[in-house]
N, C-alpha and C positions, 0 to 999 in steps of 0.2 A: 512840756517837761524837758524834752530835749534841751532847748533853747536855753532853760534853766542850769543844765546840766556846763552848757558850753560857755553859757556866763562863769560860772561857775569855775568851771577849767580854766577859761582863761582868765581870768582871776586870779589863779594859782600859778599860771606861767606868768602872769604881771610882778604877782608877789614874789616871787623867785629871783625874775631878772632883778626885781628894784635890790634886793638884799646885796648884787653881784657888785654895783660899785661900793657899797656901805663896807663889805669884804673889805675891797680892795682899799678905800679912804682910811680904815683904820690901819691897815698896814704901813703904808703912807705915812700915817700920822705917830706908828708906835718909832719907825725907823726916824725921823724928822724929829722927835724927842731923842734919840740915840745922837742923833749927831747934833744935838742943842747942848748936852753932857758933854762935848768932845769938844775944847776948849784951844787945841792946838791940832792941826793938820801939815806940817811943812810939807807932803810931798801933796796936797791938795785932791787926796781918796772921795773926801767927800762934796766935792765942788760938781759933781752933776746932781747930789742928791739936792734937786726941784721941788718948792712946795706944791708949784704949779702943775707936776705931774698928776693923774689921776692912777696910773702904773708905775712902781718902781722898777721894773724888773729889766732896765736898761741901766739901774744905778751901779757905778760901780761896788763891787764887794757882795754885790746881792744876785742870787739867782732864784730863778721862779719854775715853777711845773705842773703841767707844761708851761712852756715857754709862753710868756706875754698874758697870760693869766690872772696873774696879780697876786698869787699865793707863793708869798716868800718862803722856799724851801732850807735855804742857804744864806749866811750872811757870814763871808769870809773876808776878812784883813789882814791878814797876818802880817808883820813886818812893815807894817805901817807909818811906824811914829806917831802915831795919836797918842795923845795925852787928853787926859778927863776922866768920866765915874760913867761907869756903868746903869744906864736911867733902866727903871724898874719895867717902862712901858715893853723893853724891851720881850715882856712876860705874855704879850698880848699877842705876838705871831705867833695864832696856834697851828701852822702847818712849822713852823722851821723845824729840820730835823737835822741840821748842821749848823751849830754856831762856833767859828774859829773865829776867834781875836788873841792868840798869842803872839807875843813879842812886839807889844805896845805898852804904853806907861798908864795902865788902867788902873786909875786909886779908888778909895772908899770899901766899900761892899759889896759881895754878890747880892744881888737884891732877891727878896724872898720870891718873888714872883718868878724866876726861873721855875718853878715848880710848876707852872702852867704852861710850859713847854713839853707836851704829852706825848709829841712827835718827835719829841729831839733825840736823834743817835748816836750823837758827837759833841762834845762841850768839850771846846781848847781855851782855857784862857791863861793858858802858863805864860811863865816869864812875863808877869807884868809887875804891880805894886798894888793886888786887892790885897785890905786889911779884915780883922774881924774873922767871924766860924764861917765856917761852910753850914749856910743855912739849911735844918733839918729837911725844908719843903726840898731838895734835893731828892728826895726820897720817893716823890708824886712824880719822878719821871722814868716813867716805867720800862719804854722801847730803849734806854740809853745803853748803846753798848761799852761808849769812850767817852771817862772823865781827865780831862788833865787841867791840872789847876798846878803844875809843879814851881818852883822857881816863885813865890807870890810872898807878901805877908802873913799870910794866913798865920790864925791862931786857935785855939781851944780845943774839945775832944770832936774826935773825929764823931760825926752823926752816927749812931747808930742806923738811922732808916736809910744808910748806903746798903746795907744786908739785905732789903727788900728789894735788889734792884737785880731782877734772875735773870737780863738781859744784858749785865755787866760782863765784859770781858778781859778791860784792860781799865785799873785805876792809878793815877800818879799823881803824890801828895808830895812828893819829898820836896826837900828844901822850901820847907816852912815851919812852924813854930808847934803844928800840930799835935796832942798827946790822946792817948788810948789803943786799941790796937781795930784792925780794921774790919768790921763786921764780916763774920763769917769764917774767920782764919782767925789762927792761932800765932800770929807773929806781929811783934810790935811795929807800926811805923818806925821807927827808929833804928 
């Protein structure tokens, strides 16, 4: 029975480790769709991201935690010049709790899959060119302290499921096409 037992256990530490690079592969693979979206790089940000890595967390823009882990925490560019759309996969790093990308020429749409960023406490994607609403799934990210989406195309009413969001503490909409007023407050964007 013992014996059983320890089959058994290590079975479960077999099954554990295999899961650790699967982790990490789709990380890999959600940021490797990010920069397949990204259409133009002139100062060359994204020229170490390797398909051939099994870790990104040496890529530039990207940080991980702990370190070398493979669990992207951060994925910061700011000031970049990229140009391209925002890919949806982006929705599949469920550890990132920082995503800055402002002040790049990011067009299309927030993709609704931001919303499965559970961990996220930080969404900068101002000063770009996203067009379209701010997607209600916005709303499913609970821990987020800071939205800035200022300076964009945006357009339509502001989501009401930003008022669900009791770990907000700073939101910036301006300079966009935006209309309604902001969940929770009594003062129009405008």
């Amino acid at each position: 029975m013992a014996r059983l037992l320890l089959v058994v256990g290590l079975g479960c530490v077999l099954l554990a480790a295999a899961s650790e690079p699967a982790a990490a592969s789709d990380q890999v693979a959600a940021l490797l769709a990010f920069k397949r979206d990204i259409y133009e790089d002139p100062f060359a940000m994204l020229s170490d991201w390797n398909s051939s890595d099994t870790v990104p967390c040496l890529w530039s823009g990207v940080s991980c935690s702990p370190p070398l882990d493979g669990r992207v925490v951060t994925l910061e560019l700011s000031n970049s010049s990229l140009r391209g759309f925002l890919a949806a996969e982006i929705g599949s790093l469920s550890s990132l709790q920082k995503l800055i990308l402002d002040h790049n020429t990011l067009m299309g749409s927030i993709p609704r899959a931001i919303g499965k960023l559970q961990n996220l406490t930080v969404l900068n994607l101002s000063t770009n060119q996203l067009m379209g609403p701010i997607p209600s799934e916005i709303g499913d990210m609970r821990k987020i302290s800071t939205i800035d989406l200022h300076a964009n195309r945006l357009n339509g009413d502001i989501p009401p499921e930003l008022g669900k969001l009791t770990n907000l503490v700073e939101l910036r909409l301006g300079n966009n096409s935006l209309t309604g007023t902001i969940p929770g407050s009594n003062d129009s964007v405008m």
